[in-house]
Structures are given as structure tokens and as C-alpha cells.
The first five atom37 places (N, CA, C, CB, O) and aatype in JSON, in Angstrom:
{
  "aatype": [20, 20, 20, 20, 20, 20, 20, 20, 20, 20, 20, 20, 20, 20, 20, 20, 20, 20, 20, 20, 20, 20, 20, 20, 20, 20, 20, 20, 20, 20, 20, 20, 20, 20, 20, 20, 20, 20, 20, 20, 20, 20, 20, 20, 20, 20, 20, 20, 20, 20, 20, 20, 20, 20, 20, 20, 20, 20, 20, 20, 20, 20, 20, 20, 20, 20, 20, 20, 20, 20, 20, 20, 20, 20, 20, 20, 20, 20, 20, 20, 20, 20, 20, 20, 20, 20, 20, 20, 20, 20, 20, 20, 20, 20],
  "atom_mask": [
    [1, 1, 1, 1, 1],
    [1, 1, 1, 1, 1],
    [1, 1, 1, 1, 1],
    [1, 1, 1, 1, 1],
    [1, 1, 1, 1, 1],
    [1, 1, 1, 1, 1],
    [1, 1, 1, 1, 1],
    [1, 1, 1, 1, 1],
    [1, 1, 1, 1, 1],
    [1, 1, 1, 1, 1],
    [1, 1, 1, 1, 1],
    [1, 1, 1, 1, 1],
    [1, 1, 1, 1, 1],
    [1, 1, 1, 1, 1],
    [1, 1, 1, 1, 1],
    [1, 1, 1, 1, 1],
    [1, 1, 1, 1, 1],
    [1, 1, 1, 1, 1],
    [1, 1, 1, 1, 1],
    [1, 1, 1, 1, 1],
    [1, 1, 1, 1, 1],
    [1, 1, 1, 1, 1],
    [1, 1, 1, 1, 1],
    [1, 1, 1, 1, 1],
    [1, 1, 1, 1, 1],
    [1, 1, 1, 1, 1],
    [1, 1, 1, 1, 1],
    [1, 1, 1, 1, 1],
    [1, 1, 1, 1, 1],
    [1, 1, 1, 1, 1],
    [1, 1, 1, 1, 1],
    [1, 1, 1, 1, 1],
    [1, 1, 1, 1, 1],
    [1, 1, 1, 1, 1],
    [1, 1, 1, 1, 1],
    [1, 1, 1, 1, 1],
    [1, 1, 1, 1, 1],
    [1, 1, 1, 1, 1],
    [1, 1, 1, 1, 1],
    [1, 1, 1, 1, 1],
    [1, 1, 1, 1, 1],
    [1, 1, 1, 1, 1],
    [1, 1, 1, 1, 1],
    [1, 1, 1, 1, 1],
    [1, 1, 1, 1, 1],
    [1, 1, 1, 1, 1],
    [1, 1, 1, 1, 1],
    [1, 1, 1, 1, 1],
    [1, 1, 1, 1, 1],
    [1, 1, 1, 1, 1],
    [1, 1, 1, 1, 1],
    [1, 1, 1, 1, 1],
    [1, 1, 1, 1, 1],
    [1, 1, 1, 1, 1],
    [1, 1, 1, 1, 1],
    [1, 1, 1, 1, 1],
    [1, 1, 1, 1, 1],
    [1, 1, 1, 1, 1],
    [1, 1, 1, 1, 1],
    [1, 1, 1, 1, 1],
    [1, 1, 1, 1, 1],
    [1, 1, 1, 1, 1],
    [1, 1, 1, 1, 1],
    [1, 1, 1, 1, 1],
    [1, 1, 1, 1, 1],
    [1, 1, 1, 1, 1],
    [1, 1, 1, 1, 1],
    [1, 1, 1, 1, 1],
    [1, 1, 1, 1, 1],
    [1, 1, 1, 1, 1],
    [1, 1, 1, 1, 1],
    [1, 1, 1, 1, 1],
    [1, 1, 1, 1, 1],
    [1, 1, 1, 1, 1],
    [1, 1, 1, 1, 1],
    [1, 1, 1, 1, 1],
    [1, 1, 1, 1, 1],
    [1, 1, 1, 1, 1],
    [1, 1, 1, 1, 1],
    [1, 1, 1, 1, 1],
    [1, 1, 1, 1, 1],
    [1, 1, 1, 1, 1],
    [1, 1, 1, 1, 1],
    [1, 1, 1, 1, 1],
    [1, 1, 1, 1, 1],
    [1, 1, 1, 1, 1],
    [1, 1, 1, 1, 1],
    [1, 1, 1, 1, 1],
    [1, 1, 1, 1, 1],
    [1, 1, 1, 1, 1],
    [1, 1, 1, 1, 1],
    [1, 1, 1, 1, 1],
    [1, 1, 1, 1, 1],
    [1, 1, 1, 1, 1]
  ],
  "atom_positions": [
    [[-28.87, 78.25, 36.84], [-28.31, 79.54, 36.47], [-27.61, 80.15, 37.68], [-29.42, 80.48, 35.94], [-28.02, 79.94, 38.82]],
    [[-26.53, 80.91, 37.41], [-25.7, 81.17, 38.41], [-25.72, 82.51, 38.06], [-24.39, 80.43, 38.51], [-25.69, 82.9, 36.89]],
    [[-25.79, 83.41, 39.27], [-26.29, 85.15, 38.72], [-25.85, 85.8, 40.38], [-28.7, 85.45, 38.15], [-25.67, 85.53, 41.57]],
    [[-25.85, 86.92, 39.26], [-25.7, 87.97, 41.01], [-26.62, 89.07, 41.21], [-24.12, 88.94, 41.22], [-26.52, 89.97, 40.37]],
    [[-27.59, 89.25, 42.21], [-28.73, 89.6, 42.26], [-29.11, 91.09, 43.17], [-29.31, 88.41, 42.71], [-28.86, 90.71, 44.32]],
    [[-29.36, 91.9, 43.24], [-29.48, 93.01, 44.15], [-30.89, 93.28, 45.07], [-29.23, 94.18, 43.28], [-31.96, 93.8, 44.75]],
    [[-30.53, 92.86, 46.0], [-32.29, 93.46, 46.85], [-32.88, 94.49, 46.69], [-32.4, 93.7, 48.27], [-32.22, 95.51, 46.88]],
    [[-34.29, 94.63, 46.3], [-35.27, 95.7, 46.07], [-35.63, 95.97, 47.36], [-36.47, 95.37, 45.18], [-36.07, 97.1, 47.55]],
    [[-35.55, 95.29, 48.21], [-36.25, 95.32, 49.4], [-36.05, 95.07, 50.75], [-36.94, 94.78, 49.26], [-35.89, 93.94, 50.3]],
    [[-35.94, 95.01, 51.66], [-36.04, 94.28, 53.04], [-36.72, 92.81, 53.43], [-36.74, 95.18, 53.82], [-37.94, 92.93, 53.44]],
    [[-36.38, 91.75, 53.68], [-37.27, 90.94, 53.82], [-36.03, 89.9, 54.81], [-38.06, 90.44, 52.24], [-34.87, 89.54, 54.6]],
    [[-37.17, 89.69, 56.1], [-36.7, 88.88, 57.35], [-37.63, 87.15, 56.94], [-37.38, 89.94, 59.2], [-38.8, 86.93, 56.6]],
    [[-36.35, 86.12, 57.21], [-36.71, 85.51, 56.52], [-38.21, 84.33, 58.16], [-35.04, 84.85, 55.53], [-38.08, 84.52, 59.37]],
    [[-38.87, 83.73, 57.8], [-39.95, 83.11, 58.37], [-39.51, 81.75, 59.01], [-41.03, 82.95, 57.34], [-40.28, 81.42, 59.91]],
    [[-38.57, 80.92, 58.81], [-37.32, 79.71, 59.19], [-36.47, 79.92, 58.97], [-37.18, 78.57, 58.77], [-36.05, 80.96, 58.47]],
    [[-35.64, 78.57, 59.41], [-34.15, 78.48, 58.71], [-33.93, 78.21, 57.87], [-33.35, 77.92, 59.0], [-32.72, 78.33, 57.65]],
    [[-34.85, 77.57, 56.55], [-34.35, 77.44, 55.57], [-34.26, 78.76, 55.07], [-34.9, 76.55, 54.89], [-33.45, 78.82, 54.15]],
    [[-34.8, 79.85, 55.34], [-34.62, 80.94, 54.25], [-34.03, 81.9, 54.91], [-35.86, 81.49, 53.54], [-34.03, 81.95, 56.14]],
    [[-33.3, 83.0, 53.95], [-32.55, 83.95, 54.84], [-32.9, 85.02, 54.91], [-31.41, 84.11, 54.65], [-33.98, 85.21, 54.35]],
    [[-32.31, 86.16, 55.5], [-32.52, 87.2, 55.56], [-31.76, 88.14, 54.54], [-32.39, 87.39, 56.73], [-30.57, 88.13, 54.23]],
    [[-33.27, 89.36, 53.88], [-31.87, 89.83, 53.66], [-31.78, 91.68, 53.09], [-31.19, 88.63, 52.35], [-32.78, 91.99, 52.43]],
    [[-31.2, 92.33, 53.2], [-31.61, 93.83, 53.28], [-31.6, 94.47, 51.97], [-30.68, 94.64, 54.18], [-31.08, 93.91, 51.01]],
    [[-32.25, 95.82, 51.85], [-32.12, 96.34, 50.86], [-31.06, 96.62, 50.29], [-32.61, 97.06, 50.9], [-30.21, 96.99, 51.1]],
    [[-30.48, 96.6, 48.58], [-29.36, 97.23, 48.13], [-27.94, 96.06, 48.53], [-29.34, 98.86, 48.95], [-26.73, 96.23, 48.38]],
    [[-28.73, 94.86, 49.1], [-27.58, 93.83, 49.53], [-27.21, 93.18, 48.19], [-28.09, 92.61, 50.71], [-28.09, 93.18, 47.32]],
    [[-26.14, 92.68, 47.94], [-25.93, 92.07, 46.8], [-25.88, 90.11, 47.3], [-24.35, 92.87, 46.09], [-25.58, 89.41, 48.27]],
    [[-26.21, 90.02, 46.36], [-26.76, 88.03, 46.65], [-25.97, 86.99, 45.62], [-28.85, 87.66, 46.13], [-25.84, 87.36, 44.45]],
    [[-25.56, 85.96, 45.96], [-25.04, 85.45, 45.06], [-25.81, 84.17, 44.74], [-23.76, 85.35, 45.34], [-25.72, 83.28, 45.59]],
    [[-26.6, 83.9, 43.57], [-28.21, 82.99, 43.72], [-27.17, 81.83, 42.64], [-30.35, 84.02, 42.76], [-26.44, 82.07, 41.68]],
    [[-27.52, 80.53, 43.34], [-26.39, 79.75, 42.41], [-27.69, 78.09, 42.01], [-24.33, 79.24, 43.79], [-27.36, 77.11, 41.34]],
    [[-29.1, 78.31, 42.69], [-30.13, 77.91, 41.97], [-31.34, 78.75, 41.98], [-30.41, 76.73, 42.35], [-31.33, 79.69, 42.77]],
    [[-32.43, 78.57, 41.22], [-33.87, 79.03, 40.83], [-34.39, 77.86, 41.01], [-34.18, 79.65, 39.38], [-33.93, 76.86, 40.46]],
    [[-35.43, 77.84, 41.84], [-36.41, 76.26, 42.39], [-37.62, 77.18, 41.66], [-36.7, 75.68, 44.73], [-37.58, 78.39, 41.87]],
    [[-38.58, 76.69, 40.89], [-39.61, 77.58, 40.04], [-40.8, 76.0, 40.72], [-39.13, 77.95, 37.62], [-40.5, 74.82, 40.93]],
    [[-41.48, 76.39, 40.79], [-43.32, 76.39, 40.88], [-43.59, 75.51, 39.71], [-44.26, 78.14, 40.63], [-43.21, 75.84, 38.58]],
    [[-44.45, 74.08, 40.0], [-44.92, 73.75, 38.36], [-45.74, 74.72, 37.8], [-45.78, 72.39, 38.15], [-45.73, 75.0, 36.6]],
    [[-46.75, 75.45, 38.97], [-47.98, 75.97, 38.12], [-47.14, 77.73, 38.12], [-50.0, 75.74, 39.13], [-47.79, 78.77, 38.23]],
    [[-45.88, 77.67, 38.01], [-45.54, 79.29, 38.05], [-46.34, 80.28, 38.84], [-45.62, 79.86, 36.7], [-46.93, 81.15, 38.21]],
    [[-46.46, 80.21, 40.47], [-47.13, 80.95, 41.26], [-46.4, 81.53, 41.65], [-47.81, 80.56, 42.03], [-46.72, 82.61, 42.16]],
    [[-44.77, 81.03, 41.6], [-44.19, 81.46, 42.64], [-42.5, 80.83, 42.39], [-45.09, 80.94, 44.01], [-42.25, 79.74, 41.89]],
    [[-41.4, 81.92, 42.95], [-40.07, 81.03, 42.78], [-39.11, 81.76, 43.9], [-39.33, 81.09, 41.01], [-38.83, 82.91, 44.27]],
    [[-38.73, 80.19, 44.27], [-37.82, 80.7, 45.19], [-36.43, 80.57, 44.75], [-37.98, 80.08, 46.44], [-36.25, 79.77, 43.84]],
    [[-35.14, 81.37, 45.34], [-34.01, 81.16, 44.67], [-33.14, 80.87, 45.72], [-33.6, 82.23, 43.8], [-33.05, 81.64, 46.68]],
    [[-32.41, 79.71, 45.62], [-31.25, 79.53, 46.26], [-29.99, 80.24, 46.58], [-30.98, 78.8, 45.83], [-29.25, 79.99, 45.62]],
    [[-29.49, 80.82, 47.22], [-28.69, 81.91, 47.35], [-27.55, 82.32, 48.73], [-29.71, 82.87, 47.23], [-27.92, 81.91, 49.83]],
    [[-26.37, 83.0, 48.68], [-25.88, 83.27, 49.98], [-25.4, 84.53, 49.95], [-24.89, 82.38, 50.45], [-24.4, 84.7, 49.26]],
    [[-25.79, 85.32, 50.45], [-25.18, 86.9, 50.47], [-23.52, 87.02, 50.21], [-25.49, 87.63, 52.1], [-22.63, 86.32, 50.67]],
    [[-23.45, 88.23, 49.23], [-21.75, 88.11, 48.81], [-20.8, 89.08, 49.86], [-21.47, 88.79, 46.98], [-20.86, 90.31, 49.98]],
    [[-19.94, 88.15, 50.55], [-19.16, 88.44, 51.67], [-18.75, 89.48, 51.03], [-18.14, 87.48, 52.24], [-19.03, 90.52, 51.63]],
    [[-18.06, 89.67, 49.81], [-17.17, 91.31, 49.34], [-17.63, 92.13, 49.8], [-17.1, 91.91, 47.96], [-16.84, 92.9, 50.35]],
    [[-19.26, 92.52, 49.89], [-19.73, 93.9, 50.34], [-20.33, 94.1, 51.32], [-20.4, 94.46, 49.64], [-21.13, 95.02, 51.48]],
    [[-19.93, 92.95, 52.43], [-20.57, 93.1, 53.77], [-19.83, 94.36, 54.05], [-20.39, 91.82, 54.92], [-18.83, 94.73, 53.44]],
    [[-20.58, 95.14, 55.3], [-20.21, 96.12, 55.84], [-20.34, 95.84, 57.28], [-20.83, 97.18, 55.34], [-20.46, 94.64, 57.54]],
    [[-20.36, 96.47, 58.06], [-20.71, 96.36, 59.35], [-22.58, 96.25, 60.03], [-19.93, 97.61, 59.82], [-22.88, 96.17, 61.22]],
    [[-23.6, 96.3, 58.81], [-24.63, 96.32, 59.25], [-25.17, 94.89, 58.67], [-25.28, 97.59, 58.95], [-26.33, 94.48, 58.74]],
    [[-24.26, 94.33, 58.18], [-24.55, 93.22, 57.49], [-23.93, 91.6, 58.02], [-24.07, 93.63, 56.13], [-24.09, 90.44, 57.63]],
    [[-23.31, 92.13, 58.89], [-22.17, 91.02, 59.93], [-22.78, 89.9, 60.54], [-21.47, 91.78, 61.33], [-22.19, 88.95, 61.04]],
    [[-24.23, 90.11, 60.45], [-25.01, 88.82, 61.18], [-25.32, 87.93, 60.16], [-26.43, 89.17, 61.99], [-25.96, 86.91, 60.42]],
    [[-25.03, 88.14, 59.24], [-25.97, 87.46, 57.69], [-24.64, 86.72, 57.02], [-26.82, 89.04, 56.23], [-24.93, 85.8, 56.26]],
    [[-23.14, 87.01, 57.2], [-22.39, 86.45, 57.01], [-22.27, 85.24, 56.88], [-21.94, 86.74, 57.45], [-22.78, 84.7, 57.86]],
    [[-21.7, 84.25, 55.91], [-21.72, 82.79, 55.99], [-23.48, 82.2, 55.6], [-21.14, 82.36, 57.74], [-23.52, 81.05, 55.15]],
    [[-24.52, 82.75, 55.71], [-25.59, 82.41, 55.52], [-25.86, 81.98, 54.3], [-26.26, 83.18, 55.86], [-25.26, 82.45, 53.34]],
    [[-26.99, 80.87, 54.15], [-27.12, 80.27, 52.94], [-28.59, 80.02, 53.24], [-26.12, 79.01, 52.56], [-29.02, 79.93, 54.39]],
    [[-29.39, 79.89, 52.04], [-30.66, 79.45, 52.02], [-31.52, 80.2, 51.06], [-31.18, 79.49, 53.29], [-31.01, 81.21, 50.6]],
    [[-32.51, 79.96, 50.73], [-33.97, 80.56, 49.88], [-34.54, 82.12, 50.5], [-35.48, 79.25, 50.18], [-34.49, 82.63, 51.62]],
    [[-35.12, 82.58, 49.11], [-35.94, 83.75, 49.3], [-36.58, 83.76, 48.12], [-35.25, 85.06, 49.62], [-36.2, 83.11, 47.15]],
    [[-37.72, 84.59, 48.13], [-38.53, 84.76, 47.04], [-38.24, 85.64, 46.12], [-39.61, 85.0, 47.36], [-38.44, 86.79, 46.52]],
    [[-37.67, 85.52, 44.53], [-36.78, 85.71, 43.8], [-37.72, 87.68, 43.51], [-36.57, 84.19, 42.41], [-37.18, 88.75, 43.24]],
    [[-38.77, 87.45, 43.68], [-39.56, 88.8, 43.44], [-39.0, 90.09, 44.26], [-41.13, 88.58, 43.89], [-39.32, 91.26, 44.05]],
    [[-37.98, 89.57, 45.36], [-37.65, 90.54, 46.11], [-36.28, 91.33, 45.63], [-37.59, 89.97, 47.42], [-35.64, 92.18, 46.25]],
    [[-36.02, 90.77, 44.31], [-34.57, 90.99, 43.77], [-34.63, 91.62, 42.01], [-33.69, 89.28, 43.87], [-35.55, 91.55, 41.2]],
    [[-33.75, 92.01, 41.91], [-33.44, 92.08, 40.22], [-32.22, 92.18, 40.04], [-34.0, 93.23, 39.39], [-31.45, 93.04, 40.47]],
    [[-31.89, 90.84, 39.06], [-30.54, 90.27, 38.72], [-29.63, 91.16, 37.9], [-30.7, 89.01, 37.96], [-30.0, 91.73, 36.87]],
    [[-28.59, 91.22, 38.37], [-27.74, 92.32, 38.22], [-26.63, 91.82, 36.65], [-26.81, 92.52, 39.93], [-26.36, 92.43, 35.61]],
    [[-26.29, 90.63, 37.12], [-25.62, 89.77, 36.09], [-25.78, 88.07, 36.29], [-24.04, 90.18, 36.15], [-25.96, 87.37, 37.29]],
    [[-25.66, 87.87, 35.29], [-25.48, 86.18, 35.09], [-24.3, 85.19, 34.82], [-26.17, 85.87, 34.07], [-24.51, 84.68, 33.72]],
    [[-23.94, 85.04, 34.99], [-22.63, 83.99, 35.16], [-22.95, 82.8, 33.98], [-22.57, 83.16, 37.0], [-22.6, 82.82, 32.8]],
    [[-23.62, 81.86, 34.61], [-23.92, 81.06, 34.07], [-25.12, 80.33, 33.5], [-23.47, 80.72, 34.51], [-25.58, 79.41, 34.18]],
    [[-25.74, 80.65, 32.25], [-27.09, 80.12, 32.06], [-27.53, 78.75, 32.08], [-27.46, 80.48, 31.0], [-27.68, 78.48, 30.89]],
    [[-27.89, 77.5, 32.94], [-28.13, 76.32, 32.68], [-29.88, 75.92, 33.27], [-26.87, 75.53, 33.36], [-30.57, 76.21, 34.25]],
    [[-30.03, 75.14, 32.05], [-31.33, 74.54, 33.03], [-31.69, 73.16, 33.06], [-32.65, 75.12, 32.65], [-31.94, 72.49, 32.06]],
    [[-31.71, 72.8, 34.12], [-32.48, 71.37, 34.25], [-33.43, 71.41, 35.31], [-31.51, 70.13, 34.56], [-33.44, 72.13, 36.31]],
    [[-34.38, 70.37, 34.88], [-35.86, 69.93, 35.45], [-35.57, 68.37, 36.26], [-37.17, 69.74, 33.92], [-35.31, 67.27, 35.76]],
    [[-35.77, 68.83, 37.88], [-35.62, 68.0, 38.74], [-36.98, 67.43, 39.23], [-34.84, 68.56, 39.67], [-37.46, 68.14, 40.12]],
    [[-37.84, 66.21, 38.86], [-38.91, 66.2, 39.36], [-38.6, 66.04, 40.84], [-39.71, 65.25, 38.74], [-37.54, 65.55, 41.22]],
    [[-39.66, 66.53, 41.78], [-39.57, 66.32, 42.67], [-40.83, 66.13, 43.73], [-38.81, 67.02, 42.76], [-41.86, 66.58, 43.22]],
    [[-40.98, 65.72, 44.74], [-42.23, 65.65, 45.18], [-42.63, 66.89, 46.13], [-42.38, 64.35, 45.84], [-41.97, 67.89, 45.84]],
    [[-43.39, 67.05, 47.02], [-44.08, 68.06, 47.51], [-43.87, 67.45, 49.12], [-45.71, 68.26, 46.79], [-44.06, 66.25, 49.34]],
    [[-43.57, 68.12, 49.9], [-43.36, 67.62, 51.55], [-43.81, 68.72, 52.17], [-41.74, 67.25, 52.16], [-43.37, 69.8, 51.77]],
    [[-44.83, 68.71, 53.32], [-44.94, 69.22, 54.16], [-43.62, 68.97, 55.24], [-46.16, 68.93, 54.45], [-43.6, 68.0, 55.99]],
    [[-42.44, 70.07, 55.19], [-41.65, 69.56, 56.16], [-41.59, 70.06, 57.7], [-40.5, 69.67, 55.62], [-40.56, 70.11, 58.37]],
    [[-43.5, 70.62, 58.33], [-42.78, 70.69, 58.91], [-44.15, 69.84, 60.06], [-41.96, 72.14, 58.91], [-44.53, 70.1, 61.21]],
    [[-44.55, 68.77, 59.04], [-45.23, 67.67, 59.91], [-44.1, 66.09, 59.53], [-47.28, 67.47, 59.26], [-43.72, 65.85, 58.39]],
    [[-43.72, 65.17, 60.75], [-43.32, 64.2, 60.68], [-43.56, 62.83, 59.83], [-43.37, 64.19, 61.55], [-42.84, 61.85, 60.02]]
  ]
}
């Protein structure tokens, strides 16, 4: 699903895979990675350059995950779904 999403909140992201990202920011989420046991979902996403401002200039170009709870989707683009099995990795033991 391809959607455009608005931050409820503030949230600094914990690595590089995930980003940062501020309240009232608008997001452009172009996957949903969902949880088998639904605990939890993260959404794939890159902040939408149109409404950067000047407090937002570091986050530019950024891409990566956040936890979709921190948002409420503003509009949807495109509804699709598919189920990618996938396995489980600790990535951040070798």
C-alpha cells in the first residue's frame, strides 16, 4: 500500500535503518512490514521533500522504517497486498 501519512508525534530513530521523524511531518510510506503475531508494524517510508522547511533539512533524502503507531494516514494512493515469507535475523550479531 502506498499512502501519505502525518506524524502524531516526535520520534528519533534508534539505527540506521530507521528514521527520524517530527511532529505534523508529512511521510510518504510506500511499504507496511506487519508482525505474524500482530504485535507490532513497522512502515517503510521517506519524508515528503514538498514540505520540508528549514527545521526539517537534516531528514532530507532519508529513507527507512518507523513504527506505523506514530502516524495517521492521511491518504492512500494505492491499496495492494502481498505476503512475503520471510525469516527472522538478528542483524546485529554476525
Amino acid at each position: 500500500t502506498n499512502s501519505l501519512a502525518k506524524a502524531e508525534e516526535d520520534y528519533n530513530a534508534s539505527d540506521c535503518r530507521i528514521i527520524n521523524i517530527k511532529k505534523g511531518q508529512l511521510i510518504y510510506v510506500y511499504s507496511k512490514l506487519m508482525n505474524e503475531k500482530d504485535s507490532g508494524e513497522f512502515w517503510a517510508a521517506t519524508p515528503c521533500l514538498k514540505v520540508y522547511g528549514e527545521q526539517y533539512a537534516d531528514h532530507m533524502g532519508a529513507a527507512g522504517y518507523f513504527p506505523s503507531s506514530l502516524v495517521s494516514e492521511q491518504h492512500v494512493y494505492q491499496e495492494a497486498n502481498k505476503t512475503v515469507p520471510t525469516r527472522v535475523r538478528n542483524l546485529q550479531k554476525p
